[in-house]
C-alpha positions in Angstrom: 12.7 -13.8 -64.7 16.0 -13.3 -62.8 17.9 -15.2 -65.5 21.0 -13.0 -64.6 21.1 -14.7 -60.9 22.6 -18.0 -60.0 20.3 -21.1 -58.5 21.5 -20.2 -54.9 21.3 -16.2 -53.9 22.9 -14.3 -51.1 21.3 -12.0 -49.2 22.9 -9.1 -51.2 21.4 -10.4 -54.0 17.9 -11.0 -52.6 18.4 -6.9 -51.9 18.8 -6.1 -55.4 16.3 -8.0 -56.6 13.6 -7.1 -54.3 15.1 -3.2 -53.9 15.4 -3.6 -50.5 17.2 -3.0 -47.1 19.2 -5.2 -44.8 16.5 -5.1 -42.4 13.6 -5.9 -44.5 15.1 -8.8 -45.9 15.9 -10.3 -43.1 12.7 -9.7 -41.5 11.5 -11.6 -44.5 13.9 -14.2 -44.1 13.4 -14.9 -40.7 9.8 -14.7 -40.9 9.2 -17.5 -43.4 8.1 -15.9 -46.4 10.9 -16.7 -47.7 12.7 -20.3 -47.7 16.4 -19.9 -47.4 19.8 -22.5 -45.6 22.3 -21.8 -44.2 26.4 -23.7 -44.8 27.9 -22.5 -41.8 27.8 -18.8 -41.4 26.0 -17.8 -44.8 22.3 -17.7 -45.8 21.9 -19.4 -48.9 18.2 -18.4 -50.7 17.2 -20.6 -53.5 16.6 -18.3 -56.2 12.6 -20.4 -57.0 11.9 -19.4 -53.2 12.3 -15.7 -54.7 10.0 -16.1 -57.3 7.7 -17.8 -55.5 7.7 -14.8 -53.1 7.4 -12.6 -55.7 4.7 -14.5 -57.7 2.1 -14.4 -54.0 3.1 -11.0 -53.1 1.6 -9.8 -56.9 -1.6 -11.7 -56.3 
């Protein structure tokens, strides 16, 4: 799952993978249903926070 995508996404990324908005996925961001860092200005989303999302929202 998600071989194609590096260890660390971007928030672009996390988009594509999810099909998703801006909006929504920084509502899930900033929520905490997703973990993500940031290094300075960007958001940095481990890619295994993303499967875990993926793997409770399917339960």
């Amino acid at each position: 799952m998600l071989e194609n995508y590096p260890d660390i996404l971007t928030i672009k990324q996390l988009k594509e993978i999810l099909n998703i908005g801006q909006n929504k996925a920084l509502a899930i961001l900033h929520n905490g249903k997703i973990q993500y860092f940031r290094i300075g200005r960007s958001v940095k989303i481990p890619k295994k926070a993303v499967v875990d999302y993926i793997e409770k929202s399917i339960m």
